[in-house]
C-alpha positions in Angstrom: 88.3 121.1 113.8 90.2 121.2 110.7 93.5 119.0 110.6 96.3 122.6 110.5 94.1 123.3 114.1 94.5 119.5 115.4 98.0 119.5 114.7 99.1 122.6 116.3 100.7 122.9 119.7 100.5 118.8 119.9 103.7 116.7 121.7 103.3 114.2 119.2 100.9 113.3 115.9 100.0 109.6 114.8 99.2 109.5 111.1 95.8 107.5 111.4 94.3 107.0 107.5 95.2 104.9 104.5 98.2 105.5 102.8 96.2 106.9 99.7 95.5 109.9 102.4 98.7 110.5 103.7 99.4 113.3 101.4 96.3 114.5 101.5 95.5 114.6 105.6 99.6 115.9 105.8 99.1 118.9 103.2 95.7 119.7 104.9 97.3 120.2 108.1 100.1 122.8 106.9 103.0 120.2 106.6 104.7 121.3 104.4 104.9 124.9 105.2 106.2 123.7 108.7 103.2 122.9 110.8 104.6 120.4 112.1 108.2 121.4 112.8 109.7 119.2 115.8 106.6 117.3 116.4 107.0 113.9 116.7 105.0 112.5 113.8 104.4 108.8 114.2 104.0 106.9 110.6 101.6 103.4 111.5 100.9 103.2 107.7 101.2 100.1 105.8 101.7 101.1 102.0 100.8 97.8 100.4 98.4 96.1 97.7 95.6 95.1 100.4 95.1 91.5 100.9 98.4 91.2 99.5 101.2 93.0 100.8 103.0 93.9 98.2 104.8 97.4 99.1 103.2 100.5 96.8 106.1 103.0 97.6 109.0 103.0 94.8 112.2 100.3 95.3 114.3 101.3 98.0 112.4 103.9 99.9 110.3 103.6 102.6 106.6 105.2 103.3 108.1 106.9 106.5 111.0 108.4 103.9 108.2 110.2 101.8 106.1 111.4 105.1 109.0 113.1 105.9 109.9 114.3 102.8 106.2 115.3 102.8 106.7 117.1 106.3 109.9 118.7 106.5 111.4 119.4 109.8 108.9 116.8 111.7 110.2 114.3 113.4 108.9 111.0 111.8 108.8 107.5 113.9 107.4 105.0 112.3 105.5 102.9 114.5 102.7 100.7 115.4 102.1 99.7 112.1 102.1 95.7 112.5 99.4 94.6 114.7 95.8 94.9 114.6 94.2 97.7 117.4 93.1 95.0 119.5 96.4 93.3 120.2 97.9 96.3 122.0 95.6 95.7 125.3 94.8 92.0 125.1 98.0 90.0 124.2 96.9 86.5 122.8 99.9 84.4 125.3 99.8 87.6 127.9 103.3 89.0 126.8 103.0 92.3 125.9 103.3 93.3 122.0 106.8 94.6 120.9 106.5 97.9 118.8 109.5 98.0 116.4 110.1 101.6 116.0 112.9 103.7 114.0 113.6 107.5 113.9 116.1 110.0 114.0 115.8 112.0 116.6 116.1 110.8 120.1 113.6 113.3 121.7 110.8 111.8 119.3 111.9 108.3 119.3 111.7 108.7 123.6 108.0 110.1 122.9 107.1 107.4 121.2 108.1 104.5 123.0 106.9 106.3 126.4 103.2 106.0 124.3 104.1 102.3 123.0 104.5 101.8 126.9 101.3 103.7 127.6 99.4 101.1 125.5 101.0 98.4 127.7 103.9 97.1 124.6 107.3 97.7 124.9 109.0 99.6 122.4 112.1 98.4 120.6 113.9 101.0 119.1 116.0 99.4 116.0 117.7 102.4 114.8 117.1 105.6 112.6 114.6 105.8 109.4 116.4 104.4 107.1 115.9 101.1 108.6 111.7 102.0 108.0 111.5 100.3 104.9 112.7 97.0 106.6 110.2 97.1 109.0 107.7 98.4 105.9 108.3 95.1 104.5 107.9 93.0 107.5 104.6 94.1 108.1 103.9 93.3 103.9 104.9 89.9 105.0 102.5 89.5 107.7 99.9 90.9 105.9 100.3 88.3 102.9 100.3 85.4 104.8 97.6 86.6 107.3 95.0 87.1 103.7 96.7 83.7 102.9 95.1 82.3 105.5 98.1 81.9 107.4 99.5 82.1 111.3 102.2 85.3 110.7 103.4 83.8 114.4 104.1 80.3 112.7 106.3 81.4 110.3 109.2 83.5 112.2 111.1 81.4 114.6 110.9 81.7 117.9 114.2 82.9 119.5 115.3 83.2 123.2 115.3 86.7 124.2 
């Protein structure tokens, strides 16, 4: 099916290609005349320099900033964007993952983190999109170190919950 008929009529819509597609995959599927009006649209992407991290989006704006821009009146959430596929159902210590999530709209953020459940994480909603670029360049952090050839879990500090 072409991506305007997988889109339509969904309860939510997960973003799942490189960031050089996201423009591409969002105007094939009628985004910006509205295809995606009120649909939570969940943003995973990672716009950085592979192997580095290095974030490609423009100083002070966030990938989740431009999907939106890209898809006016969807409800963007950017999510699940910092571990690999394989963490979500197999935990390395058996805690599940946390998903750091930020939106605006309550309706889409309580979508999402009823699917970040669904995959067994919990979901910790950290406020609206603005905050997305933050969380953009967490995950450019991780990245860098992990091609470094270091532990990502060995350098933040462990806090109590």
């Amino acid at each position: 099916m072409s991506p305007r008929e997988a889109v339509a009529g969904r309860d939510a819509v997960l973003i799942a290609v490189l960031w050089t597609g996201v423009e591409e995959i969002l105007d094939s599927a009628g985004a910006a005349k509205g295809s995606l009006n009120r649909t939570p649209l969940i943003d995973p992407s990672n716009a950085v320099e592979h192997g580095v991290g290095v974030l490609l989006t423009e100083p002070g704006r966030s990938a989740a900033q431009r999907i939106a821009e890209l898809a006016p009146g969807a409800h963007v959430v950017k999510a699940f964007h910092l571990f690999a596929a394989g963490q979500w159902l197999t935990p390395t210590d058996g805690t599940p993952a946390t998903v750091a999530i930020c939106g605006d709209d309550p309706a889409a953020l309580s979508t999402v983190s009823a699917l970040v459940r669904d995959v067994g994480a919990t979901p910790a909603v950290l406020g609206p999109l603005a905050r997305a670029r933050q969380l953009e360049e967490v995950a450019g952090f991780v990245i860098g170190l992990a091609f470094s050839g270091f532990d990502p879990r060995n350098a933040v500090p462990h806090a109590p919950a």
